[in-house]
C-alpha positions, -999 to 999 in steps of 0.1 A, spaced: -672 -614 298 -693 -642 288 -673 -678 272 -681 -668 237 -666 -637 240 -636 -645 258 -632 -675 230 -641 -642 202 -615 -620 217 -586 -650 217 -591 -654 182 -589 -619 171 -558 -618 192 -542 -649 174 -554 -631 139 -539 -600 145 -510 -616 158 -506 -634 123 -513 -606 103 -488 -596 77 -504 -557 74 -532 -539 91 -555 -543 63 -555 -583 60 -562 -579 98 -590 -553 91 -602 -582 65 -599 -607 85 -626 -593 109 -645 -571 89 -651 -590 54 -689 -590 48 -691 -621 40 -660 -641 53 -650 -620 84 -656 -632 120 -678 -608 129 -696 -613 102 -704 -650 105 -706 -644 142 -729 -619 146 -754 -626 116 -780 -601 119 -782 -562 121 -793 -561 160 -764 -585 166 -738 -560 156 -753 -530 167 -751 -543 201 -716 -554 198 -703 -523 187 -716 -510 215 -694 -531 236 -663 -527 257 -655 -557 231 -655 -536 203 -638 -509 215 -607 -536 225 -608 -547 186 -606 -510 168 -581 -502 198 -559 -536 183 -565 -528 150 -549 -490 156 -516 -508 173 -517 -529 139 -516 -498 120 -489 -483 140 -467 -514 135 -468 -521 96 -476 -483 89 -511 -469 80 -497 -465 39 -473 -494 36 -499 -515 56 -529 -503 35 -525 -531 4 -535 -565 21 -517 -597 9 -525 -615 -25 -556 -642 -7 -552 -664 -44 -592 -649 -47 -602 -626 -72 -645 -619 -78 -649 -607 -115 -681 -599 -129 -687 -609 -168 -708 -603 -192 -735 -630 -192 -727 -636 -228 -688 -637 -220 -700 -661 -186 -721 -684 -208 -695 -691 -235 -667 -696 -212 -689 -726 -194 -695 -741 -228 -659 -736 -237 -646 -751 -201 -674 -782 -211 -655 -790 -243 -624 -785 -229 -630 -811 -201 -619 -790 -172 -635 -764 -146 -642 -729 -153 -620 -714 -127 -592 -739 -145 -600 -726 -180 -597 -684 -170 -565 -692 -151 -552 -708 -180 -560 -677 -205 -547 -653 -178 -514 -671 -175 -511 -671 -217 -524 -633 -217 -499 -620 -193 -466 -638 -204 -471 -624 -237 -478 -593 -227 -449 -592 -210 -423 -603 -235 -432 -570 -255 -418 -543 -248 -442 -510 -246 -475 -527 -252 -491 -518 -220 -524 -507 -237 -530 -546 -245 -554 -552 -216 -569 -521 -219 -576 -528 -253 -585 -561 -251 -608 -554 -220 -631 -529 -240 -634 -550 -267 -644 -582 -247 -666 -559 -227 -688 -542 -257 -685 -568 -285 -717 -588 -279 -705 -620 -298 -689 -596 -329 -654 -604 -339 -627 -575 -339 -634 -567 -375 -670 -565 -370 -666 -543 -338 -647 -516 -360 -670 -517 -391 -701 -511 -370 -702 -478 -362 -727 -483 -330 -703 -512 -317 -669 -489 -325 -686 -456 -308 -693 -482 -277 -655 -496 -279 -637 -463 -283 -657 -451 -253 -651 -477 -229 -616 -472 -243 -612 -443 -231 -637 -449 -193 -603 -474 -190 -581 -446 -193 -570 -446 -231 -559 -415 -245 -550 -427 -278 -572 -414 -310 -601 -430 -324 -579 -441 -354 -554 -454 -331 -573 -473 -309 -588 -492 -336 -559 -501 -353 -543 -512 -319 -572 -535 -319 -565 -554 -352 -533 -553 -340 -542 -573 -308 -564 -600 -332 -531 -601 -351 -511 -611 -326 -531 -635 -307 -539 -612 -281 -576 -615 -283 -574 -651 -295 -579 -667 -259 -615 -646 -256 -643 -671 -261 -650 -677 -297 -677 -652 -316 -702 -670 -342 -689 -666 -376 -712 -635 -392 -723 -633 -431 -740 -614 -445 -765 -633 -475 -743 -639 -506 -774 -623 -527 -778 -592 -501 -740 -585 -507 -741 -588 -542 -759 -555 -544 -735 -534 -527 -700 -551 -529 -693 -537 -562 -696 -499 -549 -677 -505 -515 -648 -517 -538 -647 -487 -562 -656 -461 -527 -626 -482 -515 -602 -469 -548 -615 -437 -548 -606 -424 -512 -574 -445 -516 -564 -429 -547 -579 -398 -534 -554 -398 -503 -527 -402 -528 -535 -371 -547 -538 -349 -516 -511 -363 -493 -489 -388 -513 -498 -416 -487 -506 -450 -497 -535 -462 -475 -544 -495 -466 -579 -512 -463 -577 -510 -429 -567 -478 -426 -598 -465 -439 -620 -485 -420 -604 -473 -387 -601 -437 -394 -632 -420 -386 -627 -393 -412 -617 -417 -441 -645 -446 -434 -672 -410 -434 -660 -404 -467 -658 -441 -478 -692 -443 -467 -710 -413 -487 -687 -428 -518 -703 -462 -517 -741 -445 -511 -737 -427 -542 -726 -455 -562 -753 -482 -548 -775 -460 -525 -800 -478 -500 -776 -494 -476 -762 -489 -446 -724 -480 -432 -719 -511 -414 -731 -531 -448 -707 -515 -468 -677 -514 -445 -683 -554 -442 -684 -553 -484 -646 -539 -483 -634 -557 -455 -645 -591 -475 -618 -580 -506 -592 -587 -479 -597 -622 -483 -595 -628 -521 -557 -627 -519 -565 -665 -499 -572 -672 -542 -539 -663 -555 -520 -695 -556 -553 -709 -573 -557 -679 -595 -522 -682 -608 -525 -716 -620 -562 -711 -643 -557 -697 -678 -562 -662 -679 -601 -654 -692 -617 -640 -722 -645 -615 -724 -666 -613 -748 -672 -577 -762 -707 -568 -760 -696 -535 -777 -705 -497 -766 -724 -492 -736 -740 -464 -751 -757 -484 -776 -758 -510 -752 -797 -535 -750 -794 -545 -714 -816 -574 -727 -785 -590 -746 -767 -591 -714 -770 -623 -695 -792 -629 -667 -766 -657 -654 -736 -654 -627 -704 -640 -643 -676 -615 -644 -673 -587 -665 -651 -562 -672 -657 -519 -682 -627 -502 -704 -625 -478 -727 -599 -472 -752 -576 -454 -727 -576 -478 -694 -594 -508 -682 -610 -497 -654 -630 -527 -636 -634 -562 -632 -663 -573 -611 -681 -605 -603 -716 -611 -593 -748 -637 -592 -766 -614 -621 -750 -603 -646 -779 -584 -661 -791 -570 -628 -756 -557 -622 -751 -537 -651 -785 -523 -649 -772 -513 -614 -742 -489 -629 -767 -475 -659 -788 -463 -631 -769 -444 -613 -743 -431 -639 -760 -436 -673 -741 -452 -702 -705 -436 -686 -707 -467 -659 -696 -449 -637 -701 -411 -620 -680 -386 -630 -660 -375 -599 -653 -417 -598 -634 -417 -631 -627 -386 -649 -621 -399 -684 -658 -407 -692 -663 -391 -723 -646 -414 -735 -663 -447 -757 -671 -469 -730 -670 -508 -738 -685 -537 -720 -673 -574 -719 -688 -607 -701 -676 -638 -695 -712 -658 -681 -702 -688 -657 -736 -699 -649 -727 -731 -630 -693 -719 -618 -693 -722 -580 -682 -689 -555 -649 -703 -553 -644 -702 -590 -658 -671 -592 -638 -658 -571 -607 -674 -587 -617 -664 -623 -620 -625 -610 -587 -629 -592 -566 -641 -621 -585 -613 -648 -576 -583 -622 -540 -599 -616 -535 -600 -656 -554 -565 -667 -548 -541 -636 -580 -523 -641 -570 -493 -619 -606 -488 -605 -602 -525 -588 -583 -524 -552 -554 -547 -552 -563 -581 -543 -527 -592 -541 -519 -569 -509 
C-alpha cells in the first residue's frame, strides 16, 4: 500500500468513525462533487482503477458495518449539512439579485430571510398545509404576472392548476384558485419578488369594460335565480364554469376581445370601492335627459368623456363612464338596437327606454371615477355590480 493510500484509508476511517448515519458517511465519500474520492481521483481512469482495488473493497466493506450500526432505514436520511441547491426560474433568479442589491445584503441572506417569514406563518395556522404548494406553482408559472393576473389568464391558470396538481394538489380548479387569492390575501405570496404593475391602455379598456360589468351582473344575478347563492367577483373569475359563461356574456355584448381582456375589465370594478369616502363627500350628479333612445340622433350626443345613465320608466338600469360618450352609445345601438341592451340581458325592454349624460370633458380618471361612484351609490341601477362590496 503506497503513502497516499494509507494517508486515503486513515481518513475514511476517521470519517466513518464521525459519522452520525450511514448515509452522511456514504456522502462523505461519494458526493460528486465534494466527496473524497471525488476530489481525489479526478478523472474517469482514476476511479475505474480504484474500484478495482483491494482499497475499495475495504471502503464498501466499512460502509456495510456503518449500515449495520445506525440501521439501513433509520440510517438512510443523512444529517441537515445547512446546504440546500435550488434551481429558479431565471426570471425569479434575476429579480431576487436586484431585490438583494436594494436591500443591501447577499442573495443567500435575502432567501433565508423570506424562508424564515414563510414558514413561521405557515405554521401559526392551523390546516393550511397547501400554502407552499400553492405558493410554489404560482412562483413557478407566473412569469412576472401578479396572482390576479395568473387566474384571469386562462393560458397562465391552465399552467398554475397543472403544476398544482404535478405538486400533488387534489383540490378543484375553483378551489385552488381561490386558495391562491387567499395566499395574496394573507401575505403569503407577498415575500416573492415583486411583479411589474400590468395595465391595460385606458382607451383599449374603454371598449370592453362596460360589457364585462353587465356579463358580471348577469351571471351573478343569474346564479341567484337558479341556486339562491350570492356570488362574488371573485368567485366567478375562479370557477371555471362561471368565468366560460362570463366570458360568452361579455362577447356578446362588446364582441372582438379576448377572455383574459375582459376578465381584467371586471376584476378593475373591485377597485372603485378605494372611491367611496371621496364619492360620499361630492354632490350627487344630474343627467341631463336626452329623451327616448328610440328617437334618439347619436349626433346630439357628446363626443366628450362622461357618464351616463339608461332607465326606463320601471328601473334604472345603468350607470357607466367612459372617454367617448358618443362612441359609447353607438356601442350599445349596435349590438342591441334602440333597447340598449340584448334581450336575455334585461327582460323589460319593451319598455320606453331613456338616455341621460352628464359630459365632463376635462374631469380627470379620478373624478370620473368618483362622479360614477356616487350616481350608482345614489340610483342603484340594478344592471351595475356593487361597487360598495
Amino acid at each position: 500500500m503506497s503513502q497516499q493510500t494509507a494517508e486515503l484509508m486513515d481518513a475514511v476511517q476517521e470519517i466513518a468513525d464521525a459519522a452520525p448515519t450511514w448515509a452522511d458517511l456514504s456522502n462523505a465519500l461519494f458526493d460528486q462533487e465534494n466527496g473524497v474520492l471525488a476530489k481525489l481521483f479526478r478523472t474517469p481512469e482514476e476511479r475505474a482503477a480504484f474500484v478495482a482495488s483491494e482499497e475499495y473493497r475495504e471502503i464498501k466493506a466499512l460502509l456495510k458495518r456503518a449500515q449495520e450500526r445506525t440501521g439501513i432505514v433509520q440510517g438512510a436520511a443523512p444529517t441537515k449539512s445547512g446546504k440546500l441547491l435550488v434551481r429558479l426560474p431565471k426570471s425569479m433568479h434575476s429579480a431576487l439579485e436586484s431585490e438583494a442589491d436594494d436591500e443591501g445584503t447577499s442573495l443567500n441572506q435575502l432567501v433565508v430571510a423570506k424562508l424564515a417569514v414563510q414558514l413561521s406563518r405557515v405554521r401559526s395556522h392551523d390546516r393550511l398545509d397547501w400554502i407552499p404548494t400553492i405558493v410554489r406553482a404560482y412562483a413557478e408559472v407566473r412569469n412576472g404576472a401578479s396572482e390576479d393576473r395568473v387566474i384571469a389568464d386562462p393560458d397562465l391558470d391552465a399552467l398554475f392548476l397543472a403544476r398544482c396538481r404535478q405538486l400533488g394538489a387534489g383540490a378543484t380548479d375553483f378551489d385552488l384558485n381561490k386558495k391562491l387569492l387567499y395566499a395574496r390575501k394573507t401575505g403569503f405570496t407577498s415575500n416573492l419578488p415583486k411583479v411589474a404593475r400590468f395595465r391595460i391602455p385606458r382607451e383599449v379598456m374603454d371598449r370592453y369594460q362596460y360589457a364585462s360589468e353587465l356579463a358580471l351582473r348577469y351571471v351573478q344575478r343569474k346564479e341567484m335565480e337558479q341556486s339562491w347563492r350570492d356570488i362574488s367577483l371573485d368567485t366567478v373569475i375562479c370557477d371555471p364554469i362561471l368565468a366560460a359563461a362570463f366570458d360568452q356574456c361579455a362577447s356578446r355584448i362588446a364582441p372582438g376581445f379576448s377572455p383574459f381582456q375582459y376578465r381584467w375589465g371586471a376584476l378593475g370594478l373591485r377597485k372603485a370601492g378605494r372611491y367611496m369616502k371621496e364619492a360620499l363627500a361630492v354632490e350627487s350628479p344630474s343627467f341631463e335627459d336626452l329623451g327616448r333612445t328610440i328617437d334618439l340622433k347619436v349626433d346630439h350626443v357628446p363626443r366628450v368623456r362622461g357618464i351616463y345613465l339608461l332607465q326606463n320608466r320601471a328601473d334604472r338600469l345603468f350607470i357607466g363612464e367612459t372617454c367617448n360618450l358618443q362612441r359609447r352609445i353607438e356601442r350599445h345601438l349596435e349590438t342591441s338596437g334602440p333597447q340598449m341592451f340584448p334581450n336575455w340581458l334585461y327582460s323589460g325592454n319593451e319598455r320606453e327606454m331613456r338616455l341621460g349624460v352628464l359630459p365632463l370633458p376635462s374631469a380627470s380618471d379620478t373624478q370620473m371615477r368618483v362622479t360614477e361612484l356616487r350616481a350608482i351609490l345614489d340610483m342603484t341601477p340594478i344592471l351595475n355590480y356593487s361597487r360598495a362590496a
